[in-house]
MIDREN-747276 format. One record per residue (C-alpha): residue in one letter; residue number from 1; y, z, x. Coordinates in steps of 0.25 Angstrom, whole numbers. Layout:
N
- A / NUM / Y / Z / X;
...
# end
This chain:
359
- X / 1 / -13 / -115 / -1;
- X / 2 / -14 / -107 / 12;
- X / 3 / -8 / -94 / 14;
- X / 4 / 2 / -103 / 26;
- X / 5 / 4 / -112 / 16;
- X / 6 / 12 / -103 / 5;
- X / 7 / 24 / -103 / 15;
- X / 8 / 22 / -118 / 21;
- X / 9 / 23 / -125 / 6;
- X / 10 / 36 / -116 / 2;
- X / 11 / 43 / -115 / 15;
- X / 12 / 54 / -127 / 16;
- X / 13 / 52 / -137 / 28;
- X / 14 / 61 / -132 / 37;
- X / 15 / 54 / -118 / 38;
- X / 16 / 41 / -123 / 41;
- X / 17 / 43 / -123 / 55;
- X / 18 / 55 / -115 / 57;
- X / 19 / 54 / -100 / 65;
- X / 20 / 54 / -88 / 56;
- X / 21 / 69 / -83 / 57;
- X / 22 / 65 / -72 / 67;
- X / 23 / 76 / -62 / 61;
- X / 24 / 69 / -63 / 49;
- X / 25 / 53 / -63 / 53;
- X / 26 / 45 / -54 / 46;
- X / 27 / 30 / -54 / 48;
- X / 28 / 28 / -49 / 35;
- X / 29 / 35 / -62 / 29;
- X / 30 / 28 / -71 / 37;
- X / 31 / 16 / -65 / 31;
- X / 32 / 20 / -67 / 16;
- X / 33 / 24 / -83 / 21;
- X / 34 / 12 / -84 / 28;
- X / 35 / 1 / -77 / 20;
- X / 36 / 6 / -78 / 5;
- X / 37 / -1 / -86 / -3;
- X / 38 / 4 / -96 / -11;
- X / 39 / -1 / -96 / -27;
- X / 40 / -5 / -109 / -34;
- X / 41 / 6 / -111 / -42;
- X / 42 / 15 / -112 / -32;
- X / 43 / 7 / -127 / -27;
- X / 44 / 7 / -138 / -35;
- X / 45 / 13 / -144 / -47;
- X / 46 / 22 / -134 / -56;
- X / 47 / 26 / -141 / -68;
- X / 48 / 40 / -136 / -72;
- X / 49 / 41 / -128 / -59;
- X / 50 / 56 / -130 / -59;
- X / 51 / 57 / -119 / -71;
- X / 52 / 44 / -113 / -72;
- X / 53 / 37 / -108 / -57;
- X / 54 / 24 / -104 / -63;
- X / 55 / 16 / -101 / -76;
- X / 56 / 4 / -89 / -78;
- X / 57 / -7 / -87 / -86;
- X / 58 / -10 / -70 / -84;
- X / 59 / -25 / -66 / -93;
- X / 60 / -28 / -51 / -95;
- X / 61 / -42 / -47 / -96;
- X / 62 / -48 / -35 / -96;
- X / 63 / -64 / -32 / -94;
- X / 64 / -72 / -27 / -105;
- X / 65 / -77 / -13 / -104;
- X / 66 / -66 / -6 / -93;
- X / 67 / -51 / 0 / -98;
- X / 68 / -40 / -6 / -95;
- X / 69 / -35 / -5 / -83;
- X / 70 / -24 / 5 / -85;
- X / 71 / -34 / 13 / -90;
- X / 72 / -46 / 11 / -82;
- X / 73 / -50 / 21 / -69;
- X / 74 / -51 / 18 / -56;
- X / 75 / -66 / 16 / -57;
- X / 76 / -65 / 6 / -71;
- X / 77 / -54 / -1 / -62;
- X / 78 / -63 / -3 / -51;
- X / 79 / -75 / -8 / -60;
- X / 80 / -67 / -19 / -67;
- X / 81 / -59 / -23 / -54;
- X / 82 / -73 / -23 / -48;
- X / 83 / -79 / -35 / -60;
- X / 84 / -65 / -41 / -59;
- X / 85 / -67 / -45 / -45;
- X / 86 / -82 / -49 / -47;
- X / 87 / -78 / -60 / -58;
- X / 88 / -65 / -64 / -49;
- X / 89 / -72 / -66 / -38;
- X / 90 / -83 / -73 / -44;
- X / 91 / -73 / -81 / -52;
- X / 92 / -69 / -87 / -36;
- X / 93 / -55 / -79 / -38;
- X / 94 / -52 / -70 / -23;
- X / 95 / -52 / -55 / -23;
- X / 96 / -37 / -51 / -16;
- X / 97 / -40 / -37 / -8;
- X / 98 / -28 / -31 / -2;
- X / 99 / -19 / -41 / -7;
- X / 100 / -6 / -40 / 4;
- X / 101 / 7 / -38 / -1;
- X / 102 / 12 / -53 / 3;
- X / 103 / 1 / -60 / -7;
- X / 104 / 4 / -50 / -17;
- X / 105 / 17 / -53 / -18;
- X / 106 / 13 / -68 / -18;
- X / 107 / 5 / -66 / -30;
- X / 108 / 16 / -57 / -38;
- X / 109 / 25 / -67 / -36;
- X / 110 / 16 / -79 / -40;
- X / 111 / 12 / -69 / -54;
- X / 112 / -2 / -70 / -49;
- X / 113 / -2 / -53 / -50;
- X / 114 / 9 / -45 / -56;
- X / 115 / 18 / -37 / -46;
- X / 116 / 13 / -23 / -52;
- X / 117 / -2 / -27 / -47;
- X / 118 / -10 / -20 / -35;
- X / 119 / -24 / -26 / -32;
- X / 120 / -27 / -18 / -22;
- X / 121 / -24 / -5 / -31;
- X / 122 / -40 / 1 / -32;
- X / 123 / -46 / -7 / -44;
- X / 124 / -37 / -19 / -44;
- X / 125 / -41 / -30 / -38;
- X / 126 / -34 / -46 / -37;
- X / 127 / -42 / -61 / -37;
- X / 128 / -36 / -74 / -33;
- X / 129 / -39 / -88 / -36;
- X / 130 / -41 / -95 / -25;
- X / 131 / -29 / -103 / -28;
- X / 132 / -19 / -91 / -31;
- X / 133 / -17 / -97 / -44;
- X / 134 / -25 / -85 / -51;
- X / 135 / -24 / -71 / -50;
- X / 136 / -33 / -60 / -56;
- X / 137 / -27 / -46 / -57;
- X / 138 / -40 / -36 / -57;
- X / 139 / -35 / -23 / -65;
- X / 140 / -19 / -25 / -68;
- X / 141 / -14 / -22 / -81;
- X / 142 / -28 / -27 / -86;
- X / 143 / -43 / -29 / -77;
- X / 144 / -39 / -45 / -76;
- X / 145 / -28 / -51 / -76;
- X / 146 / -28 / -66 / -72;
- X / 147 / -15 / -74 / -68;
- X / 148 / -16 / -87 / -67;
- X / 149 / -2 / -94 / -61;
- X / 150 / 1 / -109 / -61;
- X / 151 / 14 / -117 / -56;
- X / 152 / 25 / -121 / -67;
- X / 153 / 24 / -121 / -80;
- X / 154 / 9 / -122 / -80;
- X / 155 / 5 / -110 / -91;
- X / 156 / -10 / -118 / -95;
- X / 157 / -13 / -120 / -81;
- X / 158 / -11 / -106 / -77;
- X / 159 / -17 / -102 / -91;
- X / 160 / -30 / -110 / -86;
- X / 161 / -31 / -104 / -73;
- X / 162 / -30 / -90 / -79;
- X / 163 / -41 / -94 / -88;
- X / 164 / -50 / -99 / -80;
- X / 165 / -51 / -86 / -71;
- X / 166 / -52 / -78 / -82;
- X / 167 / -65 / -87 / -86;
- X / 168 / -71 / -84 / -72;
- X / 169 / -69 / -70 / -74;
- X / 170 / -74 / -70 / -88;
- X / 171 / -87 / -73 / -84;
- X / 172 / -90 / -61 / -77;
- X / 173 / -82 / -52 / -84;
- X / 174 / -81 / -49 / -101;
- X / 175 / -65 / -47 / -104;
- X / 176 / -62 / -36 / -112;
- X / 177 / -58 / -43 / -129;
- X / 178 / -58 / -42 / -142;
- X / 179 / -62 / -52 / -152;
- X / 180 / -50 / -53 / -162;
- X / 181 / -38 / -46 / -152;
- X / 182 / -44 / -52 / -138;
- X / 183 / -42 / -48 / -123;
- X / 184 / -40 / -35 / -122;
- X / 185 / -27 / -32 / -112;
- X / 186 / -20 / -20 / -106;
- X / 187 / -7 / -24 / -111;
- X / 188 / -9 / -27 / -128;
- X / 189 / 0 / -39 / -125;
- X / 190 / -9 / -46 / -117;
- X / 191 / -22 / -41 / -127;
- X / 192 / -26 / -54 / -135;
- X / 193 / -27 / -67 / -126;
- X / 194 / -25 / -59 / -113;
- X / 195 / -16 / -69 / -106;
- X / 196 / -1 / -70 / -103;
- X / 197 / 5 / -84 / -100;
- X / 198 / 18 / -86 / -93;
- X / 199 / 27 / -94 / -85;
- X / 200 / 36 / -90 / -73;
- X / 201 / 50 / -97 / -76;
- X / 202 / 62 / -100 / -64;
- X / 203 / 74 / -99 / -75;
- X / 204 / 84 / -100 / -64;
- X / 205 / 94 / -108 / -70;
- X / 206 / 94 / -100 / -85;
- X / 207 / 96 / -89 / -76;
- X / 208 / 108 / -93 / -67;
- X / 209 / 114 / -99 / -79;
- X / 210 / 112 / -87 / -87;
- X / 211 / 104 / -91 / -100;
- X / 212 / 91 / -85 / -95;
- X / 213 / 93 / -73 / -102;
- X / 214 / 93 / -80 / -116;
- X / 215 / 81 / -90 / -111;
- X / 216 / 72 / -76 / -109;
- X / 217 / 77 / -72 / -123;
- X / 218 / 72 / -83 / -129;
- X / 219 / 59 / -81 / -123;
- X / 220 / 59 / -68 / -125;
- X / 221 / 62 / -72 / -140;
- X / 222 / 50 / -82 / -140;
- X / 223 / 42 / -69 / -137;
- X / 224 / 37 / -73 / -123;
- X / 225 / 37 / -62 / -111;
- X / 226 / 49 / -65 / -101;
- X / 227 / 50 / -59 / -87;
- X / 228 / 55 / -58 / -74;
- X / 229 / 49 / -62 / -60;
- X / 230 / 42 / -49 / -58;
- X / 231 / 42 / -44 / -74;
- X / 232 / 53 / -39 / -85;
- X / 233 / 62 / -32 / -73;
- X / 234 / 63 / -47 / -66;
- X / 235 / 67 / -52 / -78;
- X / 236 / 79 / -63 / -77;
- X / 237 / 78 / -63 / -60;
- X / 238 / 84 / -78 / -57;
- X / 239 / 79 / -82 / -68;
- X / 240 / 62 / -80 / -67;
- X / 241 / 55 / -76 / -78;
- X / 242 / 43 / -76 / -83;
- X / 243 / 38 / -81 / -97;
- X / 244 / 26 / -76 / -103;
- X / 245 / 17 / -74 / -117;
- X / 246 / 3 / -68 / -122;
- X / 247 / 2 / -77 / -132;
- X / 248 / -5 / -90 / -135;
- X / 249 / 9 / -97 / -135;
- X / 250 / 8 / -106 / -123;
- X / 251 / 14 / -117 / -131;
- X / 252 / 26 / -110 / -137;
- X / 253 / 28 / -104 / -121;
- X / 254 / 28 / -117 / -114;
- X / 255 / 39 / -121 / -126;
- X / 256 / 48 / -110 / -123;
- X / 257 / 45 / -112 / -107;
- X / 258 / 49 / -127 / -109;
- X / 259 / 63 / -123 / -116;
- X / 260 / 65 / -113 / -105;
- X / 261 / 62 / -124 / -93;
- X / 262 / 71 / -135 / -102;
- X / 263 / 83 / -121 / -103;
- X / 264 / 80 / -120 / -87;
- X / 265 / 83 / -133 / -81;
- X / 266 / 94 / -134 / -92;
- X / 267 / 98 / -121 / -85;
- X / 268 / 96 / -127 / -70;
- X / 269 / 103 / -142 / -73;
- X / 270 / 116 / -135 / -78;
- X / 271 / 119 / -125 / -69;
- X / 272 / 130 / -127 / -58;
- X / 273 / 124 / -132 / -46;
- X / 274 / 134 / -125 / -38;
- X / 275 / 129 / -112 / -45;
- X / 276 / 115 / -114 / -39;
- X / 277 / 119 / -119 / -26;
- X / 278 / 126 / -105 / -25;
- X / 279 / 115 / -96 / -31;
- X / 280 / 107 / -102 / -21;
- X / 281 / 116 / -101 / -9;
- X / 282 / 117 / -85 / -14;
- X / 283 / 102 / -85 / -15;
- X / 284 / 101 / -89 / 0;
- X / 285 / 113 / -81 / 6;
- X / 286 / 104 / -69 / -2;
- X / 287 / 93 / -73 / 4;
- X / 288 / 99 / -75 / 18;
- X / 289 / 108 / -62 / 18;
- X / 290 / 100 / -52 / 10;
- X / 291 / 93 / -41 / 19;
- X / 292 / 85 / -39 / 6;
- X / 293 / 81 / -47 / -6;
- X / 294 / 74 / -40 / -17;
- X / 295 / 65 / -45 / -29;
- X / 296 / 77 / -47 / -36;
- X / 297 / 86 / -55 / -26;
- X / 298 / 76 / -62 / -21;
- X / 299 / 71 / -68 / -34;
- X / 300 / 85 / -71 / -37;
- X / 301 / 88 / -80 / -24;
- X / 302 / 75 / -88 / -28;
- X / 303 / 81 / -90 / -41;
- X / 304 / 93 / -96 / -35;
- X / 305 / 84 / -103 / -26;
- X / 306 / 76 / -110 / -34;
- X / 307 / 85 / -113 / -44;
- X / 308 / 94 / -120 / -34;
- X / 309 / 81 / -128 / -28;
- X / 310 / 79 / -132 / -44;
- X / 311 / 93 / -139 / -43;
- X / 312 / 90 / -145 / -30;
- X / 313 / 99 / -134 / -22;
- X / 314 / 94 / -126 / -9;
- X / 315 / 80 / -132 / 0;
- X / 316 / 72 / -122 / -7;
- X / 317 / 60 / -128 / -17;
- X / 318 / 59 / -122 / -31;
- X / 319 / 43 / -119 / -28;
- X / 320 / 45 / -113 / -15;
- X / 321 / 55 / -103 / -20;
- X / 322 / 46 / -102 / -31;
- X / 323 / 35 / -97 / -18;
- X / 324 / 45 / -88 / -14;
- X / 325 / 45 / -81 / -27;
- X / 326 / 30 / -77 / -25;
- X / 327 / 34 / -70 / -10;
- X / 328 / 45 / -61 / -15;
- X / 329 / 38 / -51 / -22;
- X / 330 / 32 / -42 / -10;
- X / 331 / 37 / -27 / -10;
- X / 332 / 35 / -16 / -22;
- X / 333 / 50 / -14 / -20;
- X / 334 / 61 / -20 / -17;
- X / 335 / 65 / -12 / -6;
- X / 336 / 72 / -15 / 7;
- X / 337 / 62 / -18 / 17;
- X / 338 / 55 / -27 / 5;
- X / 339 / 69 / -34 / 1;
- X / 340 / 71 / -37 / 17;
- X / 341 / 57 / -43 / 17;
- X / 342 / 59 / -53 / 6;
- X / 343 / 73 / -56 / 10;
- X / 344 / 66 / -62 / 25;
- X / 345 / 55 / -69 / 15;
- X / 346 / 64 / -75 / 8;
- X / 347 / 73 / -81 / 22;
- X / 348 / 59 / -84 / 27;
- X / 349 / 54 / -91 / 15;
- X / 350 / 65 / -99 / 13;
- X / 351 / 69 / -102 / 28;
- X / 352 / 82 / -94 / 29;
- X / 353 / 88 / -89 / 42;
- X / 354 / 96 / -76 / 44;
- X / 355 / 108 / -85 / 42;
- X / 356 / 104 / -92 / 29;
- X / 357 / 101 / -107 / 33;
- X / 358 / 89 / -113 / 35;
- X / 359 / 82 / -111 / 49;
# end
């Protein structure tokens, strides 16, 4: 998909040729419409896509010889990013240099790189696959950690994808391991197997109807990792979470994730249809009216959105607003002139005027 393309396949028919609402113009924005790029999971088929928007496989490795990265000197950081690159590169993955602020917010939001990583910090470094399927964090938490993201609930296939880069890397580089205990990791709870697999969920009508709390329990019970949009501090936002586990029990998670997806659309089908219709008309007045929309609000009116497109309410496809999720995430803070910024992408994006109607 081409970089005009991101905004052409999730912008609605009538804003394809319509003018920019002039009050609300912002080169900036255009830029982020124009020049994002959209990940692979967002084309194609996403199996259970109604409930769960995309599933990752995320492997920590760590090169033989070197400390970890928390530990290691500028000069050790350096060396490792510096065989990093040569194996990526080699392995036909692209080197991002001076990654702008507008992609990285794009590969945030998809959970191709976690929100707190730099790579453009001196001895950090990122690689691409040429499909933006796979990324590969040089010198996070650990030297290599490799995200693999694939549409719906597709855990294997993201799983594969992971594993397949990790192959191409592996033959020019010697992972740091032991024989009885395994990959050795920064964090001891991802020592062993070196791999956390995982799941981004939509919840939106367990959380309008209130019962999302107890469905998190029970997963929390189960003893898989639950979190928000953007970690344990988003937790329980309109109802995105993210499911996760360490362990080799991918059956016993796909299990639980199909209780959860049956409890979701139980959730969806009962809830009053008036309800939605007004969650989603506060959702565009919000988005109309705001002069400021912060992570929180924003995320919150995308919920409503999306839920109401689920139920065949609002013009608005689930997977387009599910494309509007990756652009939100710009800004280290939210302060006003970033809130302001987001509220005109959001008007832009979805073909708002100033008056809250369709242009």
């Amino acid at each position: 998909m081409g970089r005009s393309d991101y905004a052409a396949d999730h912008l609605s028919k009538s804003t394809r040729g319509a003018p920019s609402v002039t009050q609300e113009f912002d080169p900036w924005l255009d830029a982020v419409l124009r020049q994002a790029v959209a990940p692979a999971w967002l084309q194609g088929d996403a199996p259970q896509s109604d409930v769960v928007i995309s599933s990752r496989a995320r492997l920590m490795r760590n090169l033989s010889g070197y400390p970890f990265t928390h530990s290691a000197s500028r000069p050790e950081l350096e060396a490792i990013e510096r065989e990093c690159l040569a194996a990526g590169l080699a392995g036909n993955f692209t080197q991002v240099q001076n990654l702008p602020e507008v992609q990285r917010a794009v590969l945030v939001g998809s959970r191709l790189i976690s929100p707190e990583f730099d790579p453009n910090k001196p001895g950090r470094n990122l690689l691409l696959s040429p499909d933006r399927g796979v990324a590969i964090m040089v010198n996070e938490e650990d030297h290599l950690r490799i995200q693999a993201v694939t549409a719906g609930l597709s855990i294997e296939s993201s799983l594969s994808a992971a594993q397949s880069a990790e192959a191409r890397l592996a033959e020019r580089l010697t992972f740091a391991q032991d024989s009885e205990f395994g990959f050795l990791a920064a964090s001891t709870s991802n020592a062993g197997a070196g791999r956390r697999l995982g799941v981004m969920l939509h919840l939106g009508g367990l959380a309008a109807s209130g019962a999302a709390p107890e469905a998190v329990r029970q997963l929390d019970a189960q003893g898989f990792e639950v979190r928000g949009l953007l970690g344990e501090r988003s937790l329980g936002i309109a109802g995105y979470v993210q499911v996760s586990t360490t362990t080799d029990r991918l059956s016993e998670l796909s299990d639980s994730l199909n209780v959860l997806i049956y409890q979701e659309r139980q959730a969806k089908s009962a809830f009053y249809e008036q309800r939605i219709r007004e969650g989603v008309d506060g959702a565009r007045k919000k988005i109309d009216a705001q002069e400021g929309m912060n992570i929180d609000a924003a995320t919150r009116a995308i919920g409503w959105l999306r839920l109401g497109a689920l139920r065949g309410i609002g013009e608005y496809h689930p997977r387009r607003l599910d494309a509007l999720l990756t652009l939100i995430l710009f800004g280290e803070d939210d302060d006003p002139p970033t809130n302001r910024r987001r509220s005109r992408l959001f008007r832009q994006f979805l073909g708002l005027t100033s008056q809250g109607a369709e242009p």
